[in-house]
C-alpha angles and dihedrals in degrees: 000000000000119000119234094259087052106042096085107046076050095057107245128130130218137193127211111231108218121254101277104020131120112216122205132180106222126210124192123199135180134201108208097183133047107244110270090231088050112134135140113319105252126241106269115214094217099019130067124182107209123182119228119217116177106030119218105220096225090047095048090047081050098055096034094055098041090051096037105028089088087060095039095253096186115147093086092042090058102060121083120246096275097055096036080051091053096046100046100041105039113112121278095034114107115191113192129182125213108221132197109183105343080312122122103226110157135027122213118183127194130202109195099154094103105050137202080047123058130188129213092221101182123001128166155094141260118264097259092051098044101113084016094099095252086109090062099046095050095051086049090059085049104053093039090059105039084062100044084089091042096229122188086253147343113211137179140198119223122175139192091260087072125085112291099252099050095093092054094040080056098048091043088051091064103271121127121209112241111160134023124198132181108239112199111188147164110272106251085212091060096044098050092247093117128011123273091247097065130117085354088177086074103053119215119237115224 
């Protein structure tokens, strides 16, 4: 990569990300058919997917920041208990946890308001089952129900803040990239929203 003295006679362009700002590259992608080989996800000797159908505020806080803290998720963890309530328990929306040995382990949420389409609004797994499989299973689980409805799509928004795999493990699980946006926010380490010590692979700028 360019260094910042040689950026411009290359022709590159760069943008300076304000003092406490986080900065992400979004990709969107989208899966418009269900996977040919797509059946019934299959009992798991170790690994159970449970609705949930009925969040508890404290419990959902809990899942969402032990999967997300490490790439810095924020934006739940900022609303009070009324308007997470309302977000998490309105229908439409299907919340699922992914548990190892009475364990939660993994989150999967589901939008389905706005059929046909349905988004894949939070999926992922806690640090010590990430490369174990639970990822898998869990997307499995996903796709199997998002189609069960046979929507038009079911799409999806990863950015550069997740883990660096995510994008491939979407795009291996059958979605296809098809828009890609620059997202600018506040730091959730700076606002209080998440402690100083997450995602320290990504430093904050103060």
């Amino acid at each position: 990569m360019p260094s910042e003295g040689e950026g411009g006679s290359q022709g590159h362009s760069l943008a300076v990300v304000p003092t406490g700002k986080i900065a992400a590259v979004v990709t969107h992608l989208e899966m418009l058919a269900p996977p040919l080989a797509l059946s019934a996800p299959a009992a798991h000797a170790n690994l159970a997917v449970e609705r949930v159908a009925m969040p508890d505020i404290d419990w959902y806080r809990g899942i969402y920041r032990a999967v997300g803290e490490d790439w810095l998720w924020y934006t739940r963890l900022a609303m009070d208990d009324a308007e997470l309530a309302a977000s998490i328990r309105q229908p439409g929306i299907e919340i699922y946890r992914l548990v190892r040995e009475n364990a939660d382990v993994g989150l999967l949420e589901l939008d389905l308001r706005f059929r046909p389409d349905v988004e894949l609004v939070f999926f992922g797994v806690v640090a010590d089952a990430i490369g174990t499989g639970a990822a898998h299973i869990l997307m499995r689980h996903a796709i199997h129900r998002a189609w069960r409805d046979a929507p038009r799509r079911f799409w999806v928004h990863t950015c550069t803040l997740d883990h660096p795999r995510a994008l491939r493990f979407y795009e291996r699980s059958g979605f296809r990239a098809y828009k890609r946006e620059i997202e600018i926010d506040d730091d959730p380490r700076l606002t209080g929203v998440l402690p100083r010590s997450a995602a320290p692979w990504y430093p904050i700028v103060e």
